[in-house]
C-alpha positions as protocol buffer text, in pm:
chain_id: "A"
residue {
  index: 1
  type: UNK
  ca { x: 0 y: 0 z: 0 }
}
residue {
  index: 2
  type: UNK
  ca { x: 129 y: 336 z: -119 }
}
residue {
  index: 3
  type: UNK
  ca { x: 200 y: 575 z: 180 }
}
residue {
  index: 4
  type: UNK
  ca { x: -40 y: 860 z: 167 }
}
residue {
  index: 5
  type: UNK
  ca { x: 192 y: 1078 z: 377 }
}
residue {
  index: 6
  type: UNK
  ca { x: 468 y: 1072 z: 124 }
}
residue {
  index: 7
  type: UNK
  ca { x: 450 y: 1358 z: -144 }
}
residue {
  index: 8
  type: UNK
  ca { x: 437 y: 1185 z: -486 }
}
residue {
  index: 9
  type: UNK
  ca { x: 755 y: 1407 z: -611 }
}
residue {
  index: 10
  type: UNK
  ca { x: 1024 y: 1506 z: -396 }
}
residue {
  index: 11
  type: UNK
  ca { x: 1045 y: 1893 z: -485 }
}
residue {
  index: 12
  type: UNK
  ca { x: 1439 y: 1936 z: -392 }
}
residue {
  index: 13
  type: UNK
  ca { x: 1510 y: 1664 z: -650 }
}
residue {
  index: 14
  type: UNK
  ca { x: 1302 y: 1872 z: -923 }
}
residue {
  index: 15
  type: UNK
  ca { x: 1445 y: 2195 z: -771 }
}
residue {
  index: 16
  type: UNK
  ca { x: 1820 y: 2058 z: -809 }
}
residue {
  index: 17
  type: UNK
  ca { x: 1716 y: 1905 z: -1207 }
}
residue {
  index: 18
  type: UNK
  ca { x: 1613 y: 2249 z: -1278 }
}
residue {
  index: 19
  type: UNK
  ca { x: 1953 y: 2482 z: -1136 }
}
residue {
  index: 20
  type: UNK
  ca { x: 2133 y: 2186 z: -1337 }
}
residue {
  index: 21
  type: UNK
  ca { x: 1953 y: 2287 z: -1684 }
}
residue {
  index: 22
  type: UNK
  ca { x: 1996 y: 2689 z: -1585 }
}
residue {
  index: 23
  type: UNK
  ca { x: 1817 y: 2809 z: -1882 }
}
residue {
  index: 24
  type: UNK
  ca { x: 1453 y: 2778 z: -1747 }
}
residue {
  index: 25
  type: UNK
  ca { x: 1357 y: 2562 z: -2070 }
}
residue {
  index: 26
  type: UNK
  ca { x: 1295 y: 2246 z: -1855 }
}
residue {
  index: 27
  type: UNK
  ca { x: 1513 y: 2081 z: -2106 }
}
residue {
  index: 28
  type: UNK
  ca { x: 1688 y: 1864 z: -1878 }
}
residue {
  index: 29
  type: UNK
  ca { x: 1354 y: 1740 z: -1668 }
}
residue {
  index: 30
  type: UNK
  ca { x: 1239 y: 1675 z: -2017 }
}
residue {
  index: 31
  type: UNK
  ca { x: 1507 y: 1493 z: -2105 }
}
residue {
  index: 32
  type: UNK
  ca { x: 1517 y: 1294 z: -1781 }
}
residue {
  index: 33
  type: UNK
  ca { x: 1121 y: 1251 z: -1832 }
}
residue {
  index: 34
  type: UNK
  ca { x: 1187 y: 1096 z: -2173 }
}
residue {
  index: 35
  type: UNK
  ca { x: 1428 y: 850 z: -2043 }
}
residue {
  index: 36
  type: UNK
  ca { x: 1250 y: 720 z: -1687 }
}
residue {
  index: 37
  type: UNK
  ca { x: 929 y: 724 z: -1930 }
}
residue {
  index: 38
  type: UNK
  ca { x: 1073 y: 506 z: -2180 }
}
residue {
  index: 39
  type: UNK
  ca { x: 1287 y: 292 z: -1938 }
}
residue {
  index: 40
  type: UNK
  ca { x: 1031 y: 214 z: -1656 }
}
residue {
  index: 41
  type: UNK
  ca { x: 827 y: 16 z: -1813 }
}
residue {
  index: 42
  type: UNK
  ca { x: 1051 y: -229 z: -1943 }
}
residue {
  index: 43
  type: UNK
  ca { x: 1160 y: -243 z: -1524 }
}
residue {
  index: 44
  type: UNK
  ca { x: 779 y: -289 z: -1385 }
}
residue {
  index: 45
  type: UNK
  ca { x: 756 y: -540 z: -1663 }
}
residue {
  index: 46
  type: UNK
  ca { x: 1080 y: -688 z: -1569 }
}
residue {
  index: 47
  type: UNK
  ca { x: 1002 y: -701 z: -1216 }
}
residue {
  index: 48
  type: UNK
  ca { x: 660 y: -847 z: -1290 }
}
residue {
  index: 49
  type: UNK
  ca { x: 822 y: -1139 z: -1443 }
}
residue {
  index: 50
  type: UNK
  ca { x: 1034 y: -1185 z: -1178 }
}
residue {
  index: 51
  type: UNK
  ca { x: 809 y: -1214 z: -928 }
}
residue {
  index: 52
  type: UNK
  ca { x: 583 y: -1432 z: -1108 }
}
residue {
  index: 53
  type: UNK
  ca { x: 885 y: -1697 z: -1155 }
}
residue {
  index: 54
  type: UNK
  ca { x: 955 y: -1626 z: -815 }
}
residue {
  index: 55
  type: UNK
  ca { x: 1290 y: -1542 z: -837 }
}
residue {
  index: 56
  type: UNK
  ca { x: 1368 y: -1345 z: -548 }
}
residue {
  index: 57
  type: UNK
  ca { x: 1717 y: -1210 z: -634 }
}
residue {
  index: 58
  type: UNK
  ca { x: 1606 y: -1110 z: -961 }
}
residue {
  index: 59
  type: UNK
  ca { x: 1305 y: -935 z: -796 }
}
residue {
  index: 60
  type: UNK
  ca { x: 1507 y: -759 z: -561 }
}
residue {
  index: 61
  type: UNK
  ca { x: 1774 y: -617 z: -815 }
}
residue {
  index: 62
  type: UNK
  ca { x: 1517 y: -490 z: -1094 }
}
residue {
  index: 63
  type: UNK
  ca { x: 1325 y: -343 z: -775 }
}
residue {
  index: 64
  type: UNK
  ca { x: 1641 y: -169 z: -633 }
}
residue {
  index: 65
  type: UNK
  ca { x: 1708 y: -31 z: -984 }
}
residue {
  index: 66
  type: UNK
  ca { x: 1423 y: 77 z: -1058 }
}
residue {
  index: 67
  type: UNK
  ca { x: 1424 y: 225 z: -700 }
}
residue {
  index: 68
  type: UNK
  ca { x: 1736 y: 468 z: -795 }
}
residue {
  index: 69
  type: UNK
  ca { x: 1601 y: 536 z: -1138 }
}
residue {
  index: 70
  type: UNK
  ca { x: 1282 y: 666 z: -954 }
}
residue {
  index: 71
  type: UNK
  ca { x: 1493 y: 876 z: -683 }
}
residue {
  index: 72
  type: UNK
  ca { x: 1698 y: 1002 z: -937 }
}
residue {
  index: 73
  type: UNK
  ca { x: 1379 y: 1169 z: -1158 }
}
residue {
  index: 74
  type: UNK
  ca { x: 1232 y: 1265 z: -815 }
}
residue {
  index: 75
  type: UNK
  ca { x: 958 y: 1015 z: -761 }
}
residue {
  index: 76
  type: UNK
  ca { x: 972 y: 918 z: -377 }
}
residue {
  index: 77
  type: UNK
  ca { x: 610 y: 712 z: -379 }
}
residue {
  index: 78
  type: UNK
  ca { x: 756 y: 469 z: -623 }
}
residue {
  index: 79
  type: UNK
  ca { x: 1079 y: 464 z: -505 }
}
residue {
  index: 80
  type: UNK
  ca { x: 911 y: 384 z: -177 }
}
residue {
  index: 81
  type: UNK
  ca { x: 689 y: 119 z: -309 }
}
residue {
  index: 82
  type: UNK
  ca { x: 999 y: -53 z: -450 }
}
residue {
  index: 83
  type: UNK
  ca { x: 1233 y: -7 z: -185 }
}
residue {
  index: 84
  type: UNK
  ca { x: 940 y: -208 z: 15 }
}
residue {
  index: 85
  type: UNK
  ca { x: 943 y: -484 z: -286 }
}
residue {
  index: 86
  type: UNK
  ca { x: 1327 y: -480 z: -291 }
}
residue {
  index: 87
  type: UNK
  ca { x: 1292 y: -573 z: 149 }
}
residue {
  index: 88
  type: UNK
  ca { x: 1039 y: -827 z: 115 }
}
residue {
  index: 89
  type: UNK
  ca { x: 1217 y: -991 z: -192 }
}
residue {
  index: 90
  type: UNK
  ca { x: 1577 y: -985 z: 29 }
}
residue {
  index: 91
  type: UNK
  ca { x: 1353 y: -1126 z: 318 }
}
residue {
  index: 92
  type: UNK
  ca { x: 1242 y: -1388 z: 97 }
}
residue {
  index: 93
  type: UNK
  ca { x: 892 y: -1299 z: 122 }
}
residue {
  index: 94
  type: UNK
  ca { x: 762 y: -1363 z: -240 }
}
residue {
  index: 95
  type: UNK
  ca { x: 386 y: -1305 z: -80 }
}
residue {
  index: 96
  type: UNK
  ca { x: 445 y: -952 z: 57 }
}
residue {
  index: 97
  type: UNK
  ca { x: 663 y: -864 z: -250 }
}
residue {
  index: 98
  type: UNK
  ca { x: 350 y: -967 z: -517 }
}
residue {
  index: 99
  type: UNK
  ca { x: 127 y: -772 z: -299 }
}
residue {
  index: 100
  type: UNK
  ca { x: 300 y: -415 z: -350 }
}
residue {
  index: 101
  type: UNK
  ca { x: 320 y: -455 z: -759 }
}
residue {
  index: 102
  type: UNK
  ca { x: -22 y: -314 z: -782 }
}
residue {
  index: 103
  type: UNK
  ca { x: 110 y: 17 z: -627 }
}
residue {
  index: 104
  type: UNK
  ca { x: 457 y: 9 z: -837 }
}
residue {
  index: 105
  type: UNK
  ca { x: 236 y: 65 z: -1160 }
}
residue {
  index: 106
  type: UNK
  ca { x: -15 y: 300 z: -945 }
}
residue {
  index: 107
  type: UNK
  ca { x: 259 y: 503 z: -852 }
}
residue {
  index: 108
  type: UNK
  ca { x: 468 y: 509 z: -1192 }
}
residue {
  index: 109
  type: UNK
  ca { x: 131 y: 692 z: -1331 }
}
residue {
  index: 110
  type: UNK
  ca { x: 131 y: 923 z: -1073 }
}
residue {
  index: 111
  type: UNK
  ca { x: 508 y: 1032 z: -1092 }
}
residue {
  index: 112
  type: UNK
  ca { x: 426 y: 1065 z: -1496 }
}
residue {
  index: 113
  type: UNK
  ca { x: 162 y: 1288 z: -1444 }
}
residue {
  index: 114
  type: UNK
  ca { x: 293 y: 1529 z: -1177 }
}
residue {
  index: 115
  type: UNK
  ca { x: 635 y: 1542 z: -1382 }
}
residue {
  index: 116
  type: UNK
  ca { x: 430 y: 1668 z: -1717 }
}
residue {
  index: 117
  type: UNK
  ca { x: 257 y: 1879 z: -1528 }
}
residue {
  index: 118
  type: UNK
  ca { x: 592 y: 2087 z: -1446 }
}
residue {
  index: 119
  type: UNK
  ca { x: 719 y: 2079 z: -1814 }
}
């Protein structure tokens, strides 16, 4: 379950991505939009398959990846939601780890929408 008390962006993350592109186009966050946009995916999906072959260590690494992808963009829910995953998978709880993929997807929306919202 997604924590409700975590904002879905983490605004010193989007603050720092736009002093880094200095011109006030956004072109950076764009950039980095493009890439977690076209990247993600392929990770969820990844991790999807993981789980349902219930490999563990696989679930945990494509979790914890796509945990610093998500940190790196900004998006703390998912990161959150997959740092959870990446726990349970390490604790060899296949169960728990199955239970939070709804929320990896749920969340992944989310972070999309706030982030075109700023471009």
């Amino acid at each position: 379950m997604m924590d409700a008390h975590i904002p879905v962006l983490d605004e010193e993350t989007i603050s720092g991505i736009r002093e880094l592109d200095g011109d006030g186009e956004s072109e950076l966050l764009r950039t980095l939009l493009n890439m977690f946009t076209s990247d993600t995916p392929l990770r969820i999906e990844a991790l999807q398959k993981a789980i349902d072959n219930k490999d563990l260590a696989e679930s945990a690494g494509v979790a914890h990846s796509l945990r610093s992808g998500s940190l790196g963009i900004g998006a703390q829910v998912l990161a959150s939601v997959c740092a959870g995953i990446e726990l349970h998978a390490r604790q060899d709880n296949l169960a728990a780890a199955a239970a939070l993929l709804p929320d990896v997807s749920a969340a992944y929306k989310e972070a999309c929408s706030q982030l075109l919202s700023l471009l």
